[in-house]
TORROLO-576990 format. One record per residue (C-alpha): residue number from 1; residue in three letters; x, y, z. Coordinates in steps of 0.5 Angstrom, whole numbers, plus 2048, in hexadecimal, padded with zeros to 3 digits. Layout:
residues N
ATOM resi resn east north  up
ATOM  NUM  ALA    X     Y   Z
...
END
This chain:
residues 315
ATOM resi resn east north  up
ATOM    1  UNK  7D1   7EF 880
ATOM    2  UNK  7D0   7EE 888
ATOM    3  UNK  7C9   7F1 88A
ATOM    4  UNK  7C9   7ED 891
ATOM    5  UNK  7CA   7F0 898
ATOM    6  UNK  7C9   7EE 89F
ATOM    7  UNK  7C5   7F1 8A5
ATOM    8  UNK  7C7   7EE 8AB
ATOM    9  UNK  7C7   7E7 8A9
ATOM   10  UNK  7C2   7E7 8A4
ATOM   11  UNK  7C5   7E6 89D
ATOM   12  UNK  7C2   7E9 897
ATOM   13  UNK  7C1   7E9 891
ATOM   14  UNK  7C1   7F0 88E
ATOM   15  UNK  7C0   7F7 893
ATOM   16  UNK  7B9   7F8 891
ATOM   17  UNK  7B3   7F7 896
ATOM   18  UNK  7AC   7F9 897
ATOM   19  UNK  7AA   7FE 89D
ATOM   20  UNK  7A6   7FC 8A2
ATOM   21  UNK  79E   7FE 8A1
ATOM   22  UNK  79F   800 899
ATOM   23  UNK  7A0   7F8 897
ATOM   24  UNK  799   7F5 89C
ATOM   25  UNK  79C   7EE 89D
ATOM   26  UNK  79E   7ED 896
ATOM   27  UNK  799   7E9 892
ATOM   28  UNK  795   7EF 891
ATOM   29  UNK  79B   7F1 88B
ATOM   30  UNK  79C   7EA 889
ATOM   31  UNK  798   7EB 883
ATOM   32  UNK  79C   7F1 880
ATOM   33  UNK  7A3   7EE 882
ATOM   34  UNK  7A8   7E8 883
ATOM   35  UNK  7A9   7E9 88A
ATOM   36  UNK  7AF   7E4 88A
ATOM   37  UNK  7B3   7EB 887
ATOM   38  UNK  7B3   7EE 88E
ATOM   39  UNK  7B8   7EE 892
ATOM   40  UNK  7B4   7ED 898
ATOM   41  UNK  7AC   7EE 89A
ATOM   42  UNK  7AB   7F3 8A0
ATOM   43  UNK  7A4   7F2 8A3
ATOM   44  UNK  79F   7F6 8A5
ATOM   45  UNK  7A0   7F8 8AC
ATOM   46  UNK  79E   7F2 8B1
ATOM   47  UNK  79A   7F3 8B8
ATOM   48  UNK  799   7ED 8BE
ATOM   49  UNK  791   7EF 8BC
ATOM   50  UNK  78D   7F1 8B6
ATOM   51  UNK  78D   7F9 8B5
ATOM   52  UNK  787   7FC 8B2
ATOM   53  UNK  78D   802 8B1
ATOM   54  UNK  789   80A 8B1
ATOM   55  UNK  783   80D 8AE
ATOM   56  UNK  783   810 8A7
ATOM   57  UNK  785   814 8A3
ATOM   58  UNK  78C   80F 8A4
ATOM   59  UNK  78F   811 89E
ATOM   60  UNK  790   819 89A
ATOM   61  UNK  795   81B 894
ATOM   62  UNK  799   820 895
ATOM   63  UNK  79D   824 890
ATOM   64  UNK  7A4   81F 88F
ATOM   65  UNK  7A1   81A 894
ATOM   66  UNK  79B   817 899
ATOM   67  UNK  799   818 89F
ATOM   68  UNK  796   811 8A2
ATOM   69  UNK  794   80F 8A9
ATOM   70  UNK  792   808 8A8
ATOM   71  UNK  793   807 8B0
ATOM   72  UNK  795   7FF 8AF
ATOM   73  UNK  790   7FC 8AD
ATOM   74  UNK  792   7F4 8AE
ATOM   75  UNK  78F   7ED 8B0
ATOM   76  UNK  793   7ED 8B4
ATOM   77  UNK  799   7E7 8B6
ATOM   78  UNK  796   7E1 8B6
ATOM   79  UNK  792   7E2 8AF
ATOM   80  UNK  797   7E5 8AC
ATOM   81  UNK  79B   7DE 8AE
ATOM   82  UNK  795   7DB 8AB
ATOM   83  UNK  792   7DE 8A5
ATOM   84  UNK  798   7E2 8A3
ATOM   85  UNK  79E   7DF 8A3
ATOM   86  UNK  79C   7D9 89F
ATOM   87  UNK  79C   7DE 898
ATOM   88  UNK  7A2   7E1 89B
ATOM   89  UNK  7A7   7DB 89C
ATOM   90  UNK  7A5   7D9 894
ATOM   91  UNK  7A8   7E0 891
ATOM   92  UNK  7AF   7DC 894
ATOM   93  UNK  7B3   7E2 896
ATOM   94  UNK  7B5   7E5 89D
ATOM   95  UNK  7AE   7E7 8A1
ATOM   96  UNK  7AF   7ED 8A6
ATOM   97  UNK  7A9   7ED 8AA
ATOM   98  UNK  7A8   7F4 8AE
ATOM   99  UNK  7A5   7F4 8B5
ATOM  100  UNK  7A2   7FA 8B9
ATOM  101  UNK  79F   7FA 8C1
ATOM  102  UNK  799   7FC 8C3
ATOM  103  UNK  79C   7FB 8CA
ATOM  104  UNK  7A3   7FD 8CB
ATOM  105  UNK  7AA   7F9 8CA
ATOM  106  UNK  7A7   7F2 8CD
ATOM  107  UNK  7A2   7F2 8C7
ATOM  108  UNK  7A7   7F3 8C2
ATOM  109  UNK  7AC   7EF 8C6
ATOM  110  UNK  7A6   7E9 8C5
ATOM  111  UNK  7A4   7EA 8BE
ATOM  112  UNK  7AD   7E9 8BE
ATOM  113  UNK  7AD   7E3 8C1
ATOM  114  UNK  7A8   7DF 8BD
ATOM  115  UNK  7A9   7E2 8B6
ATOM  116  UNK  7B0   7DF 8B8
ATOM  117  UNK  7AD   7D8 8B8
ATOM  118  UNK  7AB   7D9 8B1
ATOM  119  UNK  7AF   7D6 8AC
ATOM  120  UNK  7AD   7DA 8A6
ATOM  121  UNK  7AE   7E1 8AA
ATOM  122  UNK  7B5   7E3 8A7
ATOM  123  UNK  7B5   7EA 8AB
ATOM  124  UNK  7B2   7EE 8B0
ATOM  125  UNK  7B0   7F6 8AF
ATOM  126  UNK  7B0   7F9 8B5
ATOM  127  UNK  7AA   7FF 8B4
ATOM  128  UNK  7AC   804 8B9
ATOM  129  UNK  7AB   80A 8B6
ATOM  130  UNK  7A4   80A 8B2
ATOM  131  UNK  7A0   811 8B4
ATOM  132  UNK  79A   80F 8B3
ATOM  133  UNK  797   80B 8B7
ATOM  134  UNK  795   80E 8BF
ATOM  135  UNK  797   807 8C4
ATOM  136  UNK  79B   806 8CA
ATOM  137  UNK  7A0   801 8C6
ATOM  138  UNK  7A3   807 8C1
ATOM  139  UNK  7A3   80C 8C6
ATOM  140  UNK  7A8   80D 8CD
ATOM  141  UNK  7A6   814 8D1
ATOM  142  UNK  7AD   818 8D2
ATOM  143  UNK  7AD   81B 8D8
ATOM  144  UNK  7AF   823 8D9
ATOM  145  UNK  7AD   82A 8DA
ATOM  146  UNK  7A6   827 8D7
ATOM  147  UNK  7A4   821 8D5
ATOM  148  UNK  7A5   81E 8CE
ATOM  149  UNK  7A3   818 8C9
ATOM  150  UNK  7A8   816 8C4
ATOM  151  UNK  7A9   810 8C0
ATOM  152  UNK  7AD   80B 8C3
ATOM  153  UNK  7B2   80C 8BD
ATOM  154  UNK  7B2   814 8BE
ATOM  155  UNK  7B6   812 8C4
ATOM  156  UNK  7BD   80D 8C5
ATOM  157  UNK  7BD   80A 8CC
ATOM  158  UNK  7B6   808 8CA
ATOM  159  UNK  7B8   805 8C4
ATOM  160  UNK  7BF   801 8C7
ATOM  161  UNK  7BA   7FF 8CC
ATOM  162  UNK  7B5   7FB 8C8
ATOM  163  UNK  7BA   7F9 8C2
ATOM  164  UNK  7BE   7F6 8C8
ATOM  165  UNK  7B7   7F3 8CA
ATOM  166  UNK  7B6   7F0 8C3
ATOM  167  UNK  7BC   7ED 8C2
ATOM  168  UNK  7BD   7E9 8C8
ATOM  169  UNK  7B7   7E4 8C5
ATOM  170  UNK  7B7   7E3 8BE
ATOM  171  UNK  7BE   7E2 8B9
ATOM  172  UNK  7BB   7E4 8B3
ATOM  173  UNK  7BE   7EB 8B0
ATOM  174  UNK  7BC   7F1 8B3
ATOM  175  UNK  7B9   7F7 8B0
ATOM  176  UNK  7B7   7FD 8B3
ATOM  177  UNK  7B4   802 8AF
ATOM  178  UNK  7B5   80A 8B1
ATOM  179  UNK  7B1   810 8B2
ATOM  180  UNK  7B3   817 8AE
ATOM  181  UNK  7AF   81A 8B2
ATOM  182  UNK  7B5   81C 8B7
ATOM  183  UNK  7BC   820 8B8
ATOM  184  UNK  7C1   81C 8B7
ATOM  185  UNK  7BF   815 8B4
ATOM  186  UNK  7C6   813 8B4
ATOM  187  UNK  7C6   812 8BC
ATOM  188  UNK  7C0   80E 8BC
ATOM  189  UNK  7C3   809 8B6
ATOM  190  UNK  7C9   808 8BB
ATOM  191  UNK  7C4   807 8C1
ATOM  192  UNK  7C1   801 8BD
ATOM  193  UNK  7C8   7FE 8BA
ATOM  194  UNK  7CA   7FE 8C2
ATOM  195  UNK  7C3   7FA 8C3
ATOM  196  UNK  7C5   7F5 8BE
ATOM  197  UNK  7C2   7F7 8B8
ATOM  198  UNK  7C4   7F3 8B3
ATOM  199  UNK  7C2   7FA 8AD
ATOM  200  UNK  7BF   800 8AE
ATOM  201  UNK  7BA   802 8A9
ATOM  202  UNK  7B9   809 8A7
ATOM  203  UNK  7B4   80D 8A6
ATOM  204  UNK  7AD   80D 8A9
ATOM  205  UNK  7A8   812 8A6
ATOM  206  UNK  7A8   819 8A9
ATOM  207  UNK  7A3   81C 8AD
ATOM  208  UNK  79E   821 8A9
ATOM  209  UNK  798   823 8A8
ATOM  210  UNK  792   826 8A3
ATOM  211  UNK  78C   82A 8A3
ATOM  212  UNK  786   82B 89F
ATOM  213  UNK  786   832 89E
ATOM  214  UNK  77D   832 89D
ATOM  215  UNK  77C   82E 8A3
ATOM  216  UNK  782   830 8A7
ATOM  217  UNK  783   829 8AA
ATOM  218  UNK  789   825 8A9
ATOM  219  UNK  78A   820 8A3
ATOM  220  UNK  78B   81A 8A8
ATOM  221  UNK  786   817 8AC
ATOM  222  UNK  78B   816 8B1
ATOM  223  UNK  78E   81E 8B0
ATOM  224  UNK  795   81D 8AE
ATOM  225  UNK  798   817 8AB
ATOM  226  UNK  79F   815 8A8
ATOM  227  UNK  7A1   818 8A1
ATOM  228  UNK  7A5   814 89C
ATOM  229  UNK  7A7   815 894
ATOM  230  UNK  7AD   818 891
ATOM  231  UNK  7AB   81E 895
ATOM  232  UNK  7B0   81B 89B
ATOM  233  UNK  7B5   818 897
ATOM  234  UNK  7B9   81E 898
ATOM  235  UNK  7B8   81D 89F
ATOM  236  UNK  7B9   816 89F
ATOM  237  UNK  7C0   815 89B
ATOM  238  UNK  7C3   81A 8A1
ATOM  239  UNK  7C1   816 8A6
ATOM  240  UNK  7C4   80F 8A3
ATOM  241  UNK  7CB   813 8A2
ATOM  242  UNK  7CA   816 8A9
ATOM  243  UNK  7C9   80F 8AC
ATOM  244  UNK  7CE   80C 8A7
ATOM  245  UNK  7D4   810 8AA
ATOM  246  UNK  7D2   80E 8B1
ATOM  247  UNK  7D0   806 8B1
ATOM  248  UNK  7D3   7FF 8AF
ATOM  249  UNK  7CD   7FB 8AD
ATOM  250  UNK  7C9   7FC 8A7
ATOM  251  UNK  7C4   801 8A4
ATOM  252  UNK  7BE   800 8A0
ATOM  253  UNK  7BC   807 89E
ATOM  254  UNK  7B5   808 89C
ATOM  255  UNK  7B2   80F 89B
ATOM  256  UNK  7AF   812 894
ATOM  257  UNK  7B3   80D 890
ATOM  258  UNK  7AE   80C 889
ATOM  259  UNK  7B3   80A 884
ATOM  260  UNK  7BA   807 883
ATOM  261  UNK  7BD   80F 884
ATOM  262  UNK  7BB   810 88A
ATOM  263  UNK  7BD   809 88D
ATOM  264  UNK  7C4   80A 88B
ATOM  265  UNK  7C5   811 88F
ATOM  266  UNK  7C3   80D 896
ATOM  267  UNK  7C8   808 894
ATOM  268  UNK  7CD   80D 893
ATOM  269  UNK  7CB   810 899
ATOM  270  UNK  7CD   809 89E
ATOM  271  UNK  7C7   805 89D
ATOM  272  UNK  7C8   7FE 89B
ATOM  273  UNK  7C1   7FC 899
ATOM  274  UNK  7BB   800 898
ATOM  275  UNK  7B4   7FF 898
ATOM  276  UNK  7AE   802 894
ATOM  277  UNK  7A8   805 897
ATOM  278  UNK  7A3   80A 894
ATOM  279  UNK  7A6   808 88D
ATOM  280  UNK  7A2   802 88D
ATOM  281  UNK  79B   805 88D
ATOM  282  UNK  79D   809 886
ATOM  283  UNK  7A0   803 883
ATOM  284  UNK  7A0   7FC 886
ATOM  285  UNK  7A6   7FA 881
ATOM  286  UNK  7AB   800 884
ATOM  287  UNK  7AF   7FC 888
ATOM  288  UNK  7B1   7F7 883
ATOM  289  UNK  7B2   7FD 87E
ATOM  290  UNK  7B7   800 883
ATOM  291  UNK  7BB   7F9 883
ATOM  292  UNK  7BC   7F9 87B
ATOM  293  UNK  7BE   801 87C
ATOM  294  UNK  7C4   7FF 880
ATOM  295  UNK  7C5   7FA 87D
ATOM  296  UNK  7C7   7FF 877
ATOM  297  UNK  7CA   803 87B
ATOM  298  UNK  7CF   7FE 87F
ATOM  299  UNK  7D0   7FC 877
ATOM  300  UNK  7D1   803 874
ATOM  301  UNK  7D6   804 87A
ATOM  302  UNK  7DA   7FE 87B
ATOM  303  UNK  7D8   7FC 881
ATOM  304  UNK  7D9   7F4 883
ATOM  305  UNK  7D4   7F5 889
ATOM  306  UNK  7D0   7F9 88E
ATOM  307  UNK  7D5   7F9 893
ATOM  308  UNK  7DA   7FE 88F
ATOM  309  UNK  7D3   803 88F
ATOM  310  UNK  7D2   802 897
ATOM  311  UNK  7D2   80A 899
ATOM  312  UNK  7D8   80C 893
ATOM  313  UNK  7D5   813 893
ATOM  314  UNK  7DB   817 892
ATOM  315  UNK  7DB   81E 896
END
């Protein structure tokens, strides 16, 4: 049985990752997990400086899900380097490093080049699509009858413009992770594979918001924030299938996968690695629970390897 796959020109050994933001830097899980298993390690999101992230409440349940608007909380570039990325390099499988700016495309442009410097860095995530964070470098203004502010991901030429300016400074694999909260997903998947993304990974959380019916004030010190949990799966298996029919290079699908069920719907749909997300704070052991899944499922199917499974959903 063959579980490996290839992201660009990353090689690994099974589909199975950890989301960015639901994983910390992966030492945290190492008591409760063979971190060896995985088939890569995506970081929690990177700035060139350290973010303090929003005011609390960061973070509230939702029935079927959660609201978090943790806002990038990081060290920054040069600790992470420093304090983080030693414990990463032991676990010995593939380190996707997510990045964002807080100062338009040069900023990300710069974290590229000089993650690109770093041996132990397999991959770089583009985080382009992250809803809750209010900085110049995630948002663009769009010019029209009124002015608005989107996500940098909300808008293809915007997209193929920092994607092209990323890819001309590193080699590594790239990845650039998109945003649900758009009409038609497929169209910025095409922009970023023209700007030379090496994958695309899909999808970031939804906007959304609660409120606390006694105070009549929103759950969230900073209002709205990004749901996850299963509640957007259903959401996220469409998309991958809607971008899997439009691109070339590979998926890595994420959104509300908790057990091995659930991953096999987005391989089914096109994606050919997913990541777990939410999953990880019920049961830090959900994604080597879902590897030994299909596993079982490849067996009882006859299937020699993933690449027979890859986007197989019959219509």
């Amino acid at each position: 049985m063959n579980l490996k796959v290839k992201i660009g020109r990353l090689q690994l050994n099974n589909p199975l990752m950890v989301a960015s933001g639901t994983f910390g830097y992966a030492e945290e899980f190492n008591d409760f997990m063979d971190l060896r298993q995985l088939g890569a390690i995506v970081t929690k999101t990177i700035t060139l400086n350290p973010r303090q992230g929003n005011p609390p409440p960061r973070t509230c349940e939702t029935p079927a899900g959660m609201l978090n608007s943790i806002g990038l909380e990081n060290p920054g570039l040069e600790k992470f380097i420093q304090e983080k990325l030693p414990f990463l390099k032991k676990t010995a499988v593939p380190i996707i490093v997510s990045i964002a700016s807080e100062g338009g495309n040069e900023e990300f442009v710069t974290l590229a080049r000089q993650l690109d410097k770093v041996k132990e860095v397999s991959a770089i995530e583009l985080n382009i699509s992250c809803p809750n964070v209010k900085v110049h470098s995630q948002k663009f203004i769009v010019h029209s009858k009124k002015l608005r502010t989107r996500l940098i991901s909300q808008d293809p030429k915007s997209t193929y413009a920092l994607v092209k300016a990323v890819r001309r400074v590193t080699g590594k694999t790239l990845i650039t992770k998109l945003s649900p909260n758009v009409t038609d997903i497929a169209e910025i998947a095409l922009a970023a594979q023209s700007g030379g993304s090496d994958a695309v990974s899909l999808i970031n959380t939804l906007t959304a918001m609660s409120i606390d019916i006694e105070s009549r004030k929103p759950r969230l010190g900073n209002v709205t924030g990004g749901l996850s949990g299963p509640a957007i799966r259903p959401v996220a298996v469409r998309m991958v299938w809607e971008v899997h029919q439009k691109i070339k290079i590979p998926i890595i699908g994420m959104g509300g996968i908790s057990d091995s069920l659930s991953a096999l719907e987005f391989f089914l749909a096109g994606a050919s690695a997913i990541a777990v997300g939410t999953a990880n704070f019920i049961n830090p052991r959900t994604t080597l629970e879902i590897i030994d899944g299909i596993k079982k499922y490849l067996i009882k199917n006859k299937i020699s390897s993933m690449k027979t499974l890859i986007g197989s959903l019959q219509i």
